[in-house]
C-alpha positions in Angstrom: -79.6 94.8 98.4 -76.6 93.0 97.1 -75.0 94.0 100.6 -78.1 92.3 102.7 -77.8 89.2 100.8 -73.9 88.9 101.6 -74.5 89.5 105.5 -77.2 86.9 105.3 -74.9 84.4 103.5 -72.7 85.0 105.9 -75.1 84.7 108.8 -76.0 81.1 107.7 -72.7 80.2 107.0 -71.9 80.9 110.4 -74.8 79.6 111.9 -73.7 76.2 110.0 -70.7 76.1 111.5 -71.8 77.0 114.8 -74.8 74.2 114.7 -74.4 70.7 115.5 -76.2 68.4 113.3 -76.6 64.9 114.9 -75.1 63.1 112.1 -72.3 64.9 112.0 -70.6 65.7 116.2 -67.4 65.8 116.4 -65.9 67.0 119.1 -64.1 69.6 118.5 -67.7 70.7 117.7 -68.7 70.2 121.2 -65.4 72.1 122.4 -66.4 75.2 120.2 -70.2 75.0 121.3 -68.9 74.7 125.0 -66.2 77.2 124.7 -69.2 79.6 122.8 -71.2 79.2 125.6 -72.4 82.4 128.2 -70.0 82.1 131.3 -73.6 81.4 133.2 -74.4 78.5 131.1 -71.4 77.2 131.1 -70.5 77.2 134.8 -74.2 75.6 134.8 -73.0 72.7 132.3 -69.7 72.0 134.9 -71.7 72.3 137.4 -74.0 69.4 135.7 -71.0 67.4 134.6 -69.7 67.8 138.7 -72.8 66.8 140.1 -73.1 63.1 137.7 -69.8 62.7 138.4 -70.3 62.7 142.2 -73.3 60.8 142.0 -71.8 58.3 140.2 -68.9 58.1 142.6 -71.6 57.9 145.5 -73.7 55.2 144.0 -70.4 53.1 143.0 -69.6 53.3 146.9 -72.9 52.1 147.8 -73.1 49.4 145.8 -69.5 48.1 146.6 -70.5 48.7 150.5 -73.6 47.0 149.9 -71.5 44.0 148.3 -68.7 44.0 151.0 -72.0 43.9 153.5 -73.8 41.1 151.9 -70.7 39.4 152.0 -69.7 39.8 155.2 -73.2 39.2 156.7 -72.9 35.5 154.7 -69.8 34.9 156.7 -71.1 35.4 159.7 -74.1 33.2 159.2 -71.6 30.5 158.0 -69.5 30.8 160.8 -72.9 30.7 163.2 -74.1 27.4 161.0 -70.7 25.7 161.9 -70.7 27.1 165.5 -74.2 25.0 166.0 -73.0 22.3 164.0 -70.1 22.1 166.4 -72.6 22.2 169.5 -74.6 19.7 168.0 -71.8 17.2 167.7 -70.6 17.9 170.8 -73.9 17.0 172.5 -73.9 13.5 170.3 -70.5 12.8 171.1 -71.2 13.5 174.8 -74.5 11.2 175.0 -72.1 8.3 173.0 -69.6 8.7 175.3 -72.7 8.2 178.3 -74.4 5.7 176.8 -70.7 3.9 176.3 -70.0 4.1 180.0 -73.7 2.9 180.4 -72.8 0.2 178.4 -69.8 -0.8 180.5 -71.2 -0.2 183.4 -73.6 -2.6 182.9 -71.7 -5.4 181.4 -70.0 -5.3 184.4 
């Protein structure tokens, strides 16, 4: 009896250091539940941590191509904006430079 009470103290004394309470993570608590874990389980938690990592990595790269995209297709419309702009004054300075030599022309 007095045997079965000492393996079951000793069963919940290990059990308490072996459980993580969620006021109380450490981590050198996580380390020992990690390192306590079944290989399978815990080539299943790197593979978890691996596979956010890369996904995080993957959306990081999206959204900076995304932002070098926007950016780029804002440069081009600027650069077509002042390409018509340019046109445009072109033609006006044109038609002045007729309607000068119309002008002249028929002072004259």
């Amino acid at each position: 009896m007095h045997e079965e009470i000492s393996n079951r103290d000793n069963e919940i004394d290990r059990m308490k250091e072996n459980t993580i309470q969620l006021d109380n993570v450490s981590f050198k608590k996580l380390w020992s539940a990690l390192i306590s874990l079944p290989i399978g389980k815990l080539i299943g938690v790197g593979s978890t941590l691996i596979a956010v990592l890369i996904g995080v990595f993957t959306l990081g790269s999206l959204y900076e191509r995304t932002g070098a995209n926007n950016e780029l297709f804002d440069l081009r419309n600027s650069s077509k904006e002042l390409q018509d702009q340019n046109v445009q004054l072109k033609d006006s300075y044109d038609s002045l430079k007729i309607e000068m030599k119309n002008i002249k022309d028929t002072a004259k």
